[in-house]
C-alpha positions, 0 to 999 in steps of 0.5 A, spaced: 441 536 477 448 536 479 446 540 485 446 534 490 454 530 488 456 538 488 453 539 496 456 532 496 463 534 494 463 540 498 461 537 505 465 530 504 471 532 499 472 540 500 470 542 507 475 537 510 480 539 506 480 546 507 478 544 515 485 541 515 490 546 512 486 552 518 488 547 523 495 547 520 496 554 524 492 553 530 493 548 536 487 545 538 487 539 543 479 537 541 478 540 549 479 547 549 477 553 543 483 552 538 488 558 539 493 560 534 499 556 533 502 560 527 508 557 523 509 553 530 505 546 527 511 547 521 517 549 525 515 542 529 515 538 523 521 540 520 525 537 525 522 532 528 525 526 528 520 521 529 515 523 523 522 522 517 523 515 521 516 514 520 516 516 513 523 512 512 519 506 515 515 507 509 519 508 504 522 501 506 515 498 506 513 501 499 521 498 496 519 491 498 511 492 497 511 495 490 514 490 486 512 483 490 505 486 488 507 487 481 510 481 480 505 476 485 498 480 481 501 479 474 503 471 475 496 470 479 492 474 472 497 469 468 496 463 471 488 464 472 488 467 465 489 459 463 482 455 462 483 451 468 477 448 472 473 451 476 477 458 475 471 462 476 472 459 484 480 461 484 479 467 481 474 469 487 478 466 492 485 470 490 480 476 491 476 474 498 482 477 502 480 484 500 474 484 502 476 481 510 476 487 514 484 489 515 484 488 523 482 480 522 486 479 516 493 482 522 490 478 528 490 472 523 497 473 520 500 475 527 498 468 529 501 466 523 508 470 525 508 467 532 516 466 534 513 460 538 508 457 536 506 461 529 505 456 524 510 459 519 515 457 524 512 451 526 513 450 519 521 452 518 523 447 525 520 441 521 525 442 514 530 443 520 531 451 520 531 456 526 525 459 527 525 467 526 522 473 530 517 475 525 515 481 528 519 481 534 526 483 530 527 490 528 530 487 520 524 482 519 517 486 521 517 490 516 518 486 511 513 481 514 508 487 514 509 488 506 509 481 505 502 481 508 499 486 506 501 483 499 497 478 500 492 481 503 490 486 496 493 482 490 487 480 489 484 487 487 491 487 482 489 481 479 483 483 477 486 489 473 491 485 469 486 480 469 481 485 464 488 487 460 489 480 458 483 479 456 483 487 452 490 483 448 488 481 441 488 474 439 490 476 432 496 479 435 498 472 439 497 468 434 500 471 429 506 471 434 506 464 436 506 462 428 513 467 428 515 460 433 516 465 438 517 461 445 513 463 450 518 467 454 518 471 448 510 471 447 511 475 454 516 479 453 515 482 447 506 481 447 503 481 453 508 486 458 508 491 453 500 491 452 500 490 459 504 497 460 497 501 462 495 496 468 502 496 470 502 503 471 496 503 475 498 497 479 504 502 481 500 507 482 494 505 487 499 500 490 504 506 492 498 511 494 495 505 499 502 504 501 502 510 504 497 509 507 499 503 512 496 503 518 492 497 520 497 492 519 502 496 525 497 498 529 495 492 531 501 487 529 507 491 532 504 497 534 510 501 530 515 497 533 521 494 534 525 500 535 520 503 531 521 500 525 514 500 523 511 506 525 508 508 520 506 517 517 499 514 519 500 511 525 503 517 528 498 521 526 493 518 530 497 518 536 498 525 535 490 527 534 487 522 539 493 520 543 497 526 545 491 530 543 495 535 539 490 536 533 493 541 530 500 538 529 496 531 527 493 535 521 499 538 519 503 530 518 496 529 514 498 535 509 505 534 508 503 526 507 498 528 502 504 532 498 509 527 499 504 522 496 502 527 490 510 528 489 512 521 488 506 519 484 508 525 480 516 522 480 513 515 478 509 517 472 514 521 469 519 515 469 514 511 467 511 516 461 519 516 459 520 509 459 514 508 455 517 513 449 524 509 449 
């Protein structure tokens, strides 16, 4: 019975990976037969400057992504929690974006960014401040990118927080409320402690999907200005299928893969910490 999820496994999970790390020794330009590359893959790796500019991109999108979307999936799960009409409506329309396919959601939000005649802009000339180059400015575009992926996946967290909330039990609040506790302290010392495993989820996915920006640079900036979007994913896909260099493009893959796994690790470690104080 378990025969066809272990073929699945195998065809879809196991033989891409090991496919990868053989390509990490191999050049193979997907024209001519792949010829040994040796360690020269890695050599490469090691000290090319585009691939940690890309991964220091990254990181910033991630510094600036993270929290926002802890905080925007937390405030949005509090305030749907609330009995408010039509809140099956909301709840649904906060999740819509998630399902909208990446590249929509970039050319819409392209268009909002639109130094000349983005709406946002249009918005900021009329309260009489100076439009800015969303997109265009090295010190703005990835920050606009982070608040746009934000908007895009909050939903997918609210739902999260939306389940812990309603785990929390109402003997607990309102044995908290007859304490006269405020309703700071309710949050405080209630509903953020209970809230710690949705947390921890939260910081976990958004971080490994963070890692994986793609779409949004391709198609909004292309990696630039100066290259300050160019993000680990985006140059690998112009290694494999612009430049060809498949090989090379498998070894960005593993070394993402290992950064991925390491930061988590980090993450979980100081999370599994805090939670002991």
């Amino acid at each position: 019975m378990a025969a066809p999820y272990a073929v699945f496994l195998l065809v879809i999970a196991a033989y891409p990976i090991v496919f990868a790390l053989v390509l990490v020794f191999l050049r193979w330009d997907l024209v001519t037969a792949p010829s040994a590359a040796g360690f020269d893959n890695l050599r490469l790796l090691a000290h090319d400057g585009r691939f940690w500019r890309a991964v220091a991109n990254t990181f910033v999108f991630l510094s600036i992504h993270v929290p926002l979307q802890i905080v925007t999936a937390l405030g949005l799960a509090l305030a749907l929690n609330r009995k408010l009409v039509l809140r099956g409506f909301w709840r649904a329309a906060f999740f819509l974006p998630v399902v909208i396919s990446g590249a929509v959601v970039a050319i819409m939000w392209s268009n909002l960014y639109a130094t000349d005649v983005g709406l946002i802009n249009k918005l900021l000339v009329k309260i009489g401040l100076a439009p800015v180059s969303w997109l265009t400015d090295p010190n703005t575009a990835m920050p606009a990118i982070a608040v746009m992926v934000t908007w895009k996946n909050v939903g997918f967290y609210v739902i999260i927080y939306l389940a812990g909330l309603q785990y929390i039990p109402r003997s607990c609040q309102e044995a908290i409320e007859i304490e006269g506790a405020s309703a700071w302290q309710r949050f405080r010392y209630l509903t953020l402690p209970s809230l710690l495993p949705q947390t921890i989820l939260v910081i976990t996915l958004s971080t490994i999907n963070g890692f994986q920006l793609f779409i949004e640079p391709y198609v909004m900036t292309g990696g630039g200005p100066l290259r300050r979007t160019y993000s680990v994913v985006l140059y690998l896909y112009n290694n494999a299928f612009a430049y060809q260099k498949m090989g090379y493009a498998a070894t960005i893959g593993v070394a993402l893969a290992l950064i991925i796994g390491a930061v988590v690790l980090i993450q979980r470690r100081v999370i599994g910490q805090a939670e002991t104080l």
